[in-house]
N, CA, C and O atoms as a Maestro MAE file, in Angstrom:
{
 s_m_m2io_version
 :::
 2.0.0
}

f_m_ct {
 s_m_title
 :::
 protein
 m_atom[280] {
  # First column is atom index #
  i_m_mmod_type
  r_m_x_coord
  r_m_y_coord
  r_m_z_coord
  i_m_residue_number
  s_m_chain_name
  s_m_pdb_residue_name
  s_m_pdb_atom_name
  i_m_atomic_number
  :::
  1 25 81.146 33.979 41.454 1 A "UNK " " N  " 7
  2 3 81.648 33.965 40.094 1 A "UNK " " CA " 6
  3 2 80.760 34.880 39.235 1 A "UNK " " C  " 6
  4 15 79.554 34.837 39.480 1 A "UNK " " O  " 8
  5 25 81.182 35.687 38.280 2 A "UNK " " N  " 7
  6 3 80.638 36.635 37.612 2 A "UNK " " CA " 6
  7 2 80.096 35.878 36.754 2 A "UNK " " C  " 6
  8 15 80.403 34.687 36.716 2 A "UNK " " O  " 8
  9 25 79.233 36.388 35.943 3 A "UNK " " N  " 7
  10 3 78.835 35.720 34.465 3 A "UNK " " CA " 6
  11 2 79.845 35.854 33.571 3 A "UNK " " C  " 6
  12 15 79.612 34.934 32.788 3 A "UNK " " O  " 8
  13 25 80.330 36.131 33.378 4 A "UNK " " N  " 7
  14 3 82.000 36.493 32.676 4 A "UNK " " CA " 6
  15 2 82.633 35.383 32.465 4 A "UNK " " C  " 6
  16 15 82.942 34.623 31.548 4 A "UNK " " O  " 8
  17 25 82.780 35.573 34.074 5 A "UNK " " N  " 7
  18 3 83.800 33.979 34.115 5 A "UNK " " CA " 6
  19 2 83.076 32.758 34.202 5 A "UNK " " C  " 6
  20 15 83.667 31.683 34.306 5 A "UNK " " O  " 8
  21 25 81.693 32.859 34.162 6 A "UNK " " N  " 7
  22 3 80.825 31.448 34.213 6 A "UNK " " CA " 6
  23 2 80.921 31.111 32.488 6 A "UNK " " C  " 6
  24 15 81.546 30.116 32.121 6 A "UNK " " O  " 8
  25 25 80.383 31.845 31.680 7 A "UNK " " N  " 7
  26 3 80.728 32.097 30.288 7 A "UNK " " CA " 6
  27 2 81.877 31.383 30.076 7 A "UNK " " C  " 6
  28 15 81.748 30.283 29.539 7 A "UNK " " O  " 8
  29 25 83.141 31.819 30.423 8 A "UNK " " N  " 7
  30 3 84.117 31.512 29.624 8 A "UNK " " CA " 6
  31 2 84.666 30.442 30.349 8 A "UNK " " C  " 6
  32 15 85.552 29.764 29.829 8 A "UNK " " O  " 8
  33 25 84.085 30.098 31.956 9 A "UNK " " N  " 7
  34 3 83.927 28.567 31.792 9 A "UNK " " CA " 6
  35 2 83.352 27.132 31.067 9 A "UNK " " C  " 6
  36 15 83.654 25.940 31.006 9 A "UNK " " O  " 8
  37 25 82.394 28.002 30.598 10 A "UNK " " N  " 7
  38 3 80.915 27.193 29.819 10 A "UNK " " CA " 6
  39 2 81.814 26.860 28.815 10 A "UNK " " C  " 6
  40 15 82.121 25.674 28.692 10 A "UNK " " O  " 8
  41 25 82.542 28.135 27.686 11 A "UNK " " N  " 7
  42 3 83.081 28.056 26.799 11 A "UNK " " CA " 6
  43 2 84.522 26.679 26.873 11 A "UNK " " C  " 6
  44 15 84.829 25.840 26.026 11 A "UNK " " O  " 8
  45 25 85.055 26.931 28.099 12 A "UNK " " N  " 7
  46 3 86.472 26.127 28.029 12 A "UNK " " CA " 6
  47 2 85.737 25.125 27.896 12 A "UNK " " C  " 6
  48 15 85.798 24.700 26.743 12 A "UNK " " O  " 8
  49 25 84.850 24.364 28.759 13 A "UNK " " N  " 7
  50 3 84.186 22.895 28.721 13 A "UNK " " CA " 6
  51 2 83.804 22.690 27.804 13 A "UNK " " C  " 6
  52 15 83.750 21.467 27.682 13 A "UNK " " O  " 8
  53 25 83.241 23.474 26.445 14 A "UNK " " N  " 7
  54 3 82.560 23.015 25.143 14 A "UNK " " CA " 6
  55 2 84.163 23.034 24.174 14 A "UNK " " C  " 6
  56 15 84.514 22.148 23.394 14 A "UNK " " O  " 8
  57 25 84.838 24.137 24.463 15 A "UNK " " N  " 7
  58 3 86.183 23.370 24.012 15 A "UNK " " CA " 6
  59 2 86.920 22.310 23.696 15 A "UNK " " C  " 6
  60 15 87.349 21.796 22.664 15 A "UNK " " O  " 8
  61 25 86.967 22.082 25.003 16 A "UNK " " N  " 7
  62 3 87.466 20.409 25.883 16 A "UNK " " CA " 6
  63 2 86.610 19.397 25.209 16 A "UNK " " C  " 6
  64 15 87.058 18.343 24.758 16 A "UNK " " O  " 8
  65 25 85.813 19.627 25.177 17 A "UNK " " N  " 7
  66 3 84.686 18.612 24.349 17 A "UNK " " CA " 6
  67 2 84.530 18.182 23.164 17 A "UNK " " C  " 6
  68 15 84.120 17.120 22.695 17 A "UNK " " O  " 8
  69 25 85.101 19.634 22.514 18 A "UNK " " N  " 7
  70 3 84.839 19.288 20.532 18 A "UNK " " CA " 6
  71 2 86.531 18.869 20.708 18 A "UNK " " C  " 6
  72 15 86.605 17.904 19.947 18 A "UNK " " O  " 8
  73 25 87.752 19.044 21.222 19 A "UNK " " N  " 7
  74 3 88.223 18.584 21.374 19 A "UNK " " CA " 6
  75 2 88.587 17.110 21.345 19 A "UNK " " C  " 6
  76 15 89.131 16.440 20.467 19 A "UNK " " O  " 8
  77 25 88.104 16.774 22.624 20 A "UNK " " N  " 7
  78 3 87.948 15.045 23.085 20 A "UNK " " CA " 6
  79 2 87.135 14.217 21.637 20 A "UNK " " C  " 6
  80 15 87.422 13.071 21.291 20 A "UNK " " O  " 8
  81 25 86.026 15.152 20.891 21 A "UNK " " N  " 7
  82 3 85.164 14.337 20.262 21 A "UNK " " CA " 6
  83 2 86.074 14.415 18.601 21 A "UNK " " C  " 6
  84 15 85.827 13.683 17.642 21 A "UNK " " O  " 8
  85 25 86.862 15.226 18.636 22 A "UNK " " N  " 7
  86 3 87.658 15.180 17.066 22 A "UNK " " CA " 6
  87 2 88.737 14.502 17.496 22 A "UNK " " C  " 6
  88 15 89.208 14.146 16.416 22 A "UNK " " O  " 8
  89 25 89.563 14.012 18.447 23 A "UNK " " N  " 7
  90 3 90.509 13.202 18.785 23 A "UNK " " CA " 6
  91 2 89.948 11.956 18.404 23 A "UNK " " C  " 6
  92 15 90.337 11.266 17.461 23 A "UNK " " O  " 8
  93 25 88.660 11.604 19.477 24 A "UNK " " N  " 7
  94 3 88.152 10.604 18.995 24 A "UNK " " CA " 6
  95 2 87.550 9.750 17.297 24 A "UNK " " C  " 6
  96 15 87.579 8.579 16.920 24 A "UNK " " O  " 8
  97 25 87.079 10.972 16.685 25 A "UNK " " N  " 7
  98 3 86.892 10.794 15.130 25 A "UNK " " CA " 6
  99 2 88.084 10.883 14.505 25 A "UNK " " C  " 6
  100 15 88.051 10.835 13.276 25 A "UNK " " O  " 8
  101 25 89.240 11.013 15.098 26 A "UNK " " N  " 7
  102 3 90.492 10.652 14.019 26 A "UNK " " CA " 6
  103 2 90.970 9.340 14.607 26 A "UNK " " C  " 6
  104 15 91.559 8.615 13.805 26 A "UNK " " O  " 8
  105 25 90.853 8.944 15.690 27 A "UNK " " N  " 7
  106 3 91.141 7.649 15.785 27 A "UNK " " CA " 6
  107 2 89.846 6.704 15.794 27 A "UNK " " C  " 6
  108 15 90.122 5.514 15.946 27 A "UNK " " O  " 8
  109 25 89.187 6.851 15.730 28 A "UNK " " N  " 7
  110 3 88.359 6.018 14.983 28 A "UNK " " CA " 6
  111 2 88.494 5.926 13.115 28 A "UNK " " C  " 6
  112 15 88.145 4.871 12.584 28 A "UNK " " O  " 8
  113 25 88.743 6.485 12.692 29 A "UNK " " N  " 7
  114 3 88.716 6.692 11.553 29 A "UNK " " CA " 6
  115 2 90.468 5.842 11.116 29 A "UNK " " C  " 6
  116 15 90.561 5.193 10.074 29 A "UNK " " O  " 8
  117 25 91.387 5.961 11.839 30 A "UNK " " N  " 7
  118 3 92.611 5.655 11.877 30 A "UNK " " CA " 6
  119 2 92.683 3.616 11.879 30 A "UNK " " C  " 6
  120 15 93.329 2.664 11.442 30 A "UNK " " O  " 8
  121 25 91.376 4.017 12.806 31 A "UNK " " N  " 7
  122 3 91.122 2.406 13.312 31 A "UNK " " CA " 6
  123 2 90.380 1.279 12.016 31 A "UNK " " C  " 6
  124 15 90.514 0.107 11.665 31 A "UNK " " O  " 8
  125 25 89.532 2.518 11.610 32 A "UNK " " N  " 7
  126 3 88.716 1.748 9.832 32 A "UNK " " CA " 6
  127 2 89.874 1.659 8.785 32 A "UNK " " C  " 6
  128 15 89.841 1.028 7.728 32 A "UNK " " O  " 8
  129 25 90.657 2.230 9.159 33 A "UNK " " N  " 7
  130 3 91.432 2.227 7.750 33 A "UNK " " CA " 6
  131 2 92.958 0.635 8.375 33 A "UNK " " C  " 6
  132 15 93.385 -0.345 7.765 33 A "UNK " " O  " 8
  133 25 93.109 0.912 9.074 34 A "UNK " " N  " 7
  134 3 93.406 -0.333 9.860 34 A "UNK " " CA " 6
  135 2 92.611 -1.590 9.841 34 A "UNK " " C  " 6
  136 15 93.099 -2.637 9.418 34 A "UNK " " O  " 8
  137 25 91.792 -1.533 10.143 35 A "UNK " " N  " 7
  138 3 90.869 -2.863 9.870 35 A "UNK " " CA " 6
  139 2 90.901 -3.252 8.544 35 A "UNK " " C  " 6
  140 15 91.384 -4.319 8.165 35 A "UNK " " O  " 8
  141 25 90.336 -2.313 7.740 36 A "UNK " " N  " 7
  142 3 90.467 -2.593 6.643 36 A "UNK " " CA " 6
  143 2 91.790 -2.639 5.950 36 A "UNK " " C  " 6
  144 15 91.517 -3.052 4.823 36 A "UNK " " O  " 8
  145 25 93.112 -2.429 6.025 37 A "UNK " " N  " 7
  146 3 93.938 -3.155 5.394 37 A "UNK " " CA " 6
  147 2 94.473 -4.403 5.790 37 A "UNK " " C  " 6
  148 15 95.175 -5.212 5.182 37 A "UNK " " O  " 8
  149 25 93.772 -4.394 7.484 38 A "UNK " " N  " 7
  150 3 93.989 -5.965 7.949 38 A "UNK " " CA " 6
  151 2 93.413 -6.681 7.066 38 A "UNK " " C  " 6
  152 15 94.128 -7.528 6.532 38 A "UNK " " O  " 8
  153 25 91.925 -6.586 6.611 39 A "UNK " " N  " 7
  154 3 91.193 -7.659 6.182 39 A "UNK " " CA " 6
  155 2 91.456 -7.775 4.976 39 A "UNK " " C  " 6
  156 15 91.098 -8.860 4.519 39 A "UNK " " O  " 8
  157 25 92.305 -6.582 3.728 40 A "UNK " " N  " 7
  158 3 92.489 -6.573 2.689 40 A "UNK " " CA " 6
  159 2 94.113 -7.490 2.967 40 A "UNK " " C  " 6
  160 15 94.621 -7.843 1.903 40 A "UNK " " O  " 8
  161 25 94.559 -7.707 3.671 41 A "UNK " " N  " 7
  162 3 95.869 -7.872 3.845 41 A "UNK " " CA " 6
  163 2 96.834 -7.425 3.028 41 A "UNK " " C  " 6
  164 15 97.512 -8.112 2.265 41 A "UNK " " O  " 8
  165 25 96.901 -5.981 3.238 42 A "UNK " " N  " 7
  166 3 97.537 -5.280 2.510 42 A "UNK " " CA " 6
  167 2 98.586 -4.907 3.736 42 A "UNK " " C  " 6
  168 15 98.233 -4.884 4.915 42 A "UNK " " O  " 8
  169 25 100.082 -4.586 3.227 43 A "UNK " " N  " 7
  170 3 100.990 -4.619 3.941 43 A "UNK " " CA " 6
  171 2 101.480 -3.025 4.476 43 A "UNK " " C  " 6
  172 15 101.152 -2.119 3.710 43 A "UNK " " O  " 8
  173 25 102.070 -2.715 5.452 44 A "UNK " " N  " 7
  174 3 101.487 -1.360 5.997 44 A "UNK " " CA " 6
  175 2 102.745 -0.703 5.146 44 A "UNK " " C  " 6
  176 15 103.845 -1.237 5.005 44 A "UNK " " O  " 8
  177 25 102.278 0.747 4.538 45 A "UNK " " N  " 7
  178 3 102.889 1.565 3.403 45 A "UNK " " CA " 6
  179 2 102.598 1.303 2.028 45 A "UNK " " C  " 6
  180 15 103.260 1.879 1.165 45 A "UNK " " O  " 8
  181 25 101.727 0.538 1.732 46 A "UNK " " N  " 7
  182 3 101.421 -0.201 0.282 46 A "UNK " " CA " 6
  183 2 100.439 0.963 0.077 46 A "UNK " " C  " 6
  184 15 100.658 1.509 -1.004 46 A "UNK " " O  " 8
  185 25 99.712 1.363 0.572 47 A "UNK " " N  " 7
  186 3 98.332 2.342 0.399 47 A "UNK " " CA " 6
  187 2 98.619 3.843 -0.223 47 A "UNK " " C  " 6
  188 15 97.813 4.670 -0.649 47 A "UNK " " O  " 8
  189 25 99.823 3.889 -0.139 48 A "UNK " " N  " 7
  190 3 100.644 5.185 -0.887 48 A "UNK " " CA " 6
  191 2 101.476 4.756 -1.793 48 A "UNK " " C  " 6
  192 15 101.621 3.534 -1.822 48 A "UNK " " O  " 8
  193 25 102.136 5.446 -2.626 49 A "UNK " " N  " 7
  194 3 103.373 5.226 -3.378 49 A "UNK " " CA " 6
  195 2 104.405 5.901 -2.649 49 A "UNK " " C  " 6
  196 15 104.331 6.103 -1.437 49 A "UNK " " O  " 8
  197 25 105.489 6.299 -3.462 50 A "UNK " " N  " 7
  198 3 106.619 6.510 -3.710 50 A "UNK " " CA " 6
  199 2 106.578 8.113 -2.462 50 A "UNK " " C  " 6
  200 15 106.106 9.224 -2.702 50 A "UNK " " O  " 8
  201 25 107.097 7.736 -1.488 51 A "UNK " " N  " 7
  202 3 107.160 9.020 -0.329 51 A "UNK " " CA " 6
  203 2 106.307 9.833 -0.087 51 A "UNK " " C  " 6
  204 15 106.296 11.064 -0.058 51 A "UNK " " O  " 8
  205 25 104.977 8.429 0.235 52 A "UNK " " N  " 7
  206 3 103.697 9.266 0.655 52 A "UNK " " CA " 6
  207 2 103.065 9.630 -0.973 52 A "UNK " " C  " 6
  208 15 101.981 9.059 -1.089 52 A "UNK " " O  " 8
  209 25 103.171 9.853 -1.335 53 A "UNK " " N  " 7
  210 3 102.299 10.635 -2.757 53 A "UNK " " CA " 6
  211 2 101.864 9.759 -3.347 53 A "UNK " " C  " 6
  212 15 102.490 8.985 -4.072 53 A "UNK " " O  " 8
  213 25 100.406 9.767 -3.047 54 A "UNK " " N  " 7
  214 3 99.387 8.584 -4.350 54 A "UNK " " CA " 6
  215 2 99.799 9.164 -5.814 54 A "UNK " " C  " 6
  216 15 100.090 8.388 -6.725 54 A "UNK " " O  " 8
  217 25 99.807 10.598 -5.987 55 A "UNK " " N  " 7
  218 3 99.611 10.991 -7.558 55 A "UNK " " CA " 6
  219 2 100.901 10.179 -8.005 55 A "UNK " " C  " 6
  220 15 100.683 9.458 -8.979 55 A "UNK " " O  " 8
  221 25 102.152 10.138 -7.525 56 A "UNK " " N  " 7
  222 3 102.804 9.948 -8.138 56 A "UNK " " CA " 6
  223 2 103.660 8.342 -8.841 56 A "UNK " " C  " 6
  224 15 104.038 7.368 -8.190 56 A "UNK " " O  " 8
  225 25 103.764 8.601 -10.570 57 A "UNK " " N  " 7
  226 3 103.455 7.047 -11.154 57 A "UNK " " CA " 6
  227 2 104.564 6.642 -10.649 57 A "UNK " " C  " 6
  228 15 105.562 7.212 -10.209 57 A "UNK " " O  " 8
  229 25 104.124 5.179 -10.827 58 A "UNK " " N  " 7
  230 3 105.010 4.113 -10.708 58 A "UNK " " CA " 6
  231 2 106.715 3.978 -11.223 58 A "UNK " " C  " 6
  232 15 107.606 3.432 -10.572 58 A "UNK " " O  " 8
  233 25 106.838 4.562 -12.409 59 A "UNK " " N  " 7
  234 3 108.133 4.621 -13.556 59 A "UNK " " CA " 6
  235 2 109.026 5.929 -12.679 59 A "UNK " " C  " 6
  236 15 110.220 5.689 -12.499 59 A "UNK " " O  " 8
  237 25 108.615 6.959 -12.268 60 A "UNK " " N  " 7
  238 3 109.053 7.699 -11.524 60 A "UNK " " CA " 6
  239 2 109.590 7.405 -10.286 60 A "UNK " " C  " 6
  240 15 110.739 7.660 -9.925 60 A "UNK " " O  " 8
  241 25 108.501 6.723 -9.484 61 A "UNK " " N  " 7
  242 3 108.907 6.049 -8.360 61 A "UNK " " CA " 6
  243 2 110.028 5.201 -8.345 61 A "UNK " " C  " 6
  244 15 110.515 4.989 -7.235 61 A "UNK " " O  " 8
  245 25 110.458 4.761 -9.149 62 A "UNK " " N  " 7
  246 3 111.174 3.589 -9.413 62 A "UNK " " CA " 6
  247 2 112.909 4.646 -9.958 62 A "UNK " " C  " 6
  248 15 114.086 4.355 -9.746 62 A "UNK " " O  " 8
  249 25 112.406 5.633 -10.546 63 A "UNK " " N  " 7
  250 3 113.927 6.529 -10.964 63 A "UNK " " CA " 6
  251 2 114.860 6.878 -9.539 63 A "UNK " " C  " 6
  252 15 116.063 6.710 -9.339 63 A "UNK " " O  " 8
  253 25 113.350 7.655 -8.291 64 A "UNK " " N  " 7
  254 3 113.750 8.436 -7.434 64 A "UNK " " CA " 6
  255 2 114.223 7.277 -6.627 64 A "UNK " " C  " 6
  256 15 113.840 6.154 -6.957 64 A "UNK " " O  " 8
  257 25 115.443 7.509 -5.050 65 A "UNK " " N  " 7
  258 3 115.365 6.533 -4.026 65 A "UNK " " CA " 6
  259 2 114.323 6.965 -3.388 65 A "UNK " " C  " 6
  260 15 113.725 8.039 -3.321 65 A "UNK " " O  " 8
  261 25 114.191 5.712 -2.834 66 A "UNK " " N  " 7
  262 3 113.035 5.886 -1.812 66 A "UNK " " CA " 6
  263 2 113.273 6.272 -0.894 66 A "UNK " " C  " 6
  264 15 114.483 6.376 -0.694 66 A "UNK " " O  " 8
  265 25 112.107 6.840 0.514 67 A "UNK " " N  " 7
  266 3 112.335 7.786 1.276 67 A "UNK " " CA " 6
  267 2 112.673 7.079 2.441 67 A "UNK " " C  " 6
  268 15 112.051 6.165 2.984 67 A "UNK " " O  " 8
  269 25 113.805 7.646 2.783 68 A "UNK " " N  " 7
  270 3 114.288 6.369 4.151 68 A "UNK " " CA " 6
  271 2 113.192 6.676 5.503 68 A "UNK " " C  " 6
  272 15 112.564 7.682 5.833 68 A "UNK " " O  " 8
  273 25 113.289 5.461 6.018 69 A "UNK " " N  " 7
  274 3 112.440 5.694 7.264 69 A "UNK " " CA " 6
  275 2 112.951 5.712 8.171 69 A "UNK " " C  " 6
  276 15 113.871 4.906 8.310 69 A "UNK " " O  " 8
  277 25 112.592 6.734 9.376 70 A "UNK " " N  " 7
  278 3 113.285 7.122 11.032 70 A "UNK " " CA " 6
  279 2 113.632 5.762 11.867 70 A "UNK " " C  " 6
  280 15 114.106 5.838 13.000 70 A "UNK " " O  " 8
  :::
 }
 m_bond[279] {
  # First column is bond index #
  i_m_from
  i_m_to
  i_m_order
  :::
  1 1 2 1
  2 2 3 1
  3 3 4 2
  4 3 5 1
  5 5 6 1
  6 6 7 1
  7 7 8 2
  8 7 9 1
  9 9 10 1
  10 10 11 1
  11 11 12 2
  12 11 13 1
  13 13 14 1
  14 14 15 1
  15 15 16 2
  16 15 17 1
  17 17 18 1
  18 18 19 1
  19 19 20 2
  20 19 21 1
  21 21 22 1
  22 22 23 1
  23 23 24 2
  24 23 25 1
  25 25 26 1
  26 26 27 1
  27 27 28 2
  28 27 29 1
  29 29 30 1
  30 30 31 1
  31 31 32 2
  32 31 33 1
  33 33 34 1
  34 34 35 1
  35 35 36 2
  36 35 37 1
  37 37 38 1
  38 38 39 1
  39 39 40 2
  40 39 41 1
  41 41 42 1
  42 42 43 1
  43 43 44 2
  44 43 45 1
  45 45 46 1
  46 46 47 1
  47 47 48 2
  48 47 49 1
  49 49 50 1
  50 50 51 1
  51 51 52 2
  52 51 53 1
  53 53 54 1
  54 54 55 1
  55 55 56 2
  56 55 57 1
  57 57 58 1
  58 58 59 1
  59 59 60 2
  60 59 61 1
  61 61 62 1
  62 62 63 1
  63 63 64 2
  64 63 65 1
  65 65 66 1
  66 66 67 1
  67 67 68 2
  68 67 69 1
  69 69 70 1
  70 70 71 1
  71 71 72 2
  72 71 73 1
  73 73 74 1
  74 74 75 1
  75 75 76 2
  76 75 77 1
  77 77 78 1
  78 78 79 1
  79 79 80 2
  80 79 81 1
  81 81 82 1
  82 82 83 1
  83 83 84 2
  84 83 85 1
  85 85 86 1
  86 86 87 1
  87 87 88 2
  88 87 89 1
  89 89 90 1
  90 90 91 1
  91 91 92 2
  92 91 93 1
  93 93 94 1
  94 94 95 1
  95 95 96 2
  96 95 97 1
  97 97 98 1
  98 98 99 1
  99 99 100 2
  100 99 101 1
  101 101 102 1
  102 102 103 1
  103 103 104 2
  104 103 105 1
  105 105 106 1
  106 106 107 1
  107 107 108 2
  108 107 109 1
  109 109 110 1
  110 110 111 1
  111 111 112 2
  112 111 113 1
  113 113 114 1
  114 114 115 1
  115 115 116 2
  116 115 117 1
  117 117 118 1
  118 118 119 1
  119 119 120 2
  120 119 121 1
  121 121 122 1
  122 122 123 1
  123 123 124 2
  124 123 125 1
  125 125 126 1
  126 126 127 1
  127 127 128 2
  128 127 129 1
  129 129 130 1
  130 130 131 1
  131 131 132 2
  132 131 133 1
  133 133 134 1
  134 134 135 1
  135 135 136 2
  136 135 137 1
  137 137 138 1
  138 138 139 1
  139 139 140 2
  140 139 141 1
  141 141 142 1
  142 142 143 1
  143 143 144 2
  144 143 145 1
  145 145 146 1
  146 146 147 1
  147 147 148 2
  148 147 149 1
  149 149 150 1
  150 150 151 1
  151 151 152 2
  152 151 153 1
  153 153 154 1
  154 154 155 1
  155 155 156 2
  156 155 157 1
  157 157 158 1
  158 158 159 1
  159 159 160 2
  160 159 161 1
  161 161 162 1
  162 162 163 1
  163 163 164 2
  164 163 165 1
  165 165 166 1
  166 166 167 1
  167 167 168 2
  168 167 169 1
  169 169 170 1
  170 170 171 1
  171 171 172 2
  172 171 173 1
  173 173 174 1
  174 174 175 1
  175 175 176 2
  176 175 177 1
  177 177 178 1
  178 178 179 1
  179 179 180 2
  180 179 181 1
  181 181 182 1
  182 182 183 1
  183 183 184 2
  184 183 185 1
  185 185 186 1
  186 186 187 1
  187 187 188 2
  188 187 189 1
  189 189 190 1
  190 190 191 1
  191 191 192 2
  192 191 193 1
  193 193 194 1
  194 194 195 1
  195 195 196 2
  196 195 197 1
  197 197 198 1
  198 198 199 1
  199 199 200 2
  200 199 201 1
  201 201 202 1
  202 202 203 1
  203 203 204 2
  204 203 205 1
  205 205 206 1
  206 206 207 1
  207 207 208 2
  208 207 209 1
  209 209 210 1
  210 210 211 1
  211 211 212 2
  212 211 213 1
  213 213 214 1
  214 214 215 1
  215 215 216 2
  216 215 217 1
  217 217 218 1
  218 218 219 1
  219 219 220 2
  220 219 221 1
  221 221 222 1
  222 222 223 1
  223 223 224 2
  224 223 225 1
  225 225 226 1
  226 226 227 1
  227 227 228 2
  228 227 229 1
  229 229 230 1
  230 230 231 1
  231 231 232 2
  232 231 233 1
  233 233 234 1
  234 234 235 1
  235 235 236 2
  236 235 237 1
  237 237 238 1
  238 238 239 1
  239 239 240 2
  240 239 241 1
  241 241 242 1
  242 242 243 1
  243 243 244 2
  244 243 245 1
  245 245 246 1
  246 246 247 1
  247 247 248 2
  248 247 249 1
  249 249 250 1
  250 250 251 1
  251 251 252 2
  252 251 253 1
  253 253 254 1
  254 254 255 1
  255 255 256 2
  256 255 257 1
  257 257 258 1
  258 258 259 1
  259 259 260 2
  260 259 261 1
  261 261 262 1
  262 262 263 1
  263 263 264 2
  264 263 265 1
  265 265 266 1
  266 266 267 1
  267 267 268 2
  268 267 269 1
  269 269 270 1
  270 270 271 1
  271 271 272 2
  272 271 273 1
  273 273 274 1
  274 274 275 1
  275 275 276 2
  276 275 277 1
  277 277 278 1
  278 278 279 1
  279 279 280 2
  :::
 }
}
């Protein structure tokens, strides 16, 4: 194997890695915010408003329909 291709083996494996380790920090992070509306017992979609959008108020929310779900 050349250094070339040892290199851009080295490289795929550190890839694969920051990879695996940002998969992992979004589901971990997926998992705190889960816990914590378990323990807040907050009901799942309450944490947003009106079709996803925190900015948007309440009186508005209430003009538009709401956003159907799949």
């Amino acid at each position: 194997m050349t250094c070339k291709e040892q290199d851009i083996q080295e490289e795929n494996e550190l890839y694969k890695q920051r990879m695996a380790l940002r998969f992992l920090a979004i589901y971990l992070s997926m998992l705190q915010v889960l816990q914590a509306s378990t323990a807040l017992n907050v009901k799942p979609g309450a944490l947003t408003t009106h079709m996803g959008n925190p900015f948007m108020s309440q009186e508005t929310a209430q003009k538009e329909p709401p956003m159907r779900r799949l």
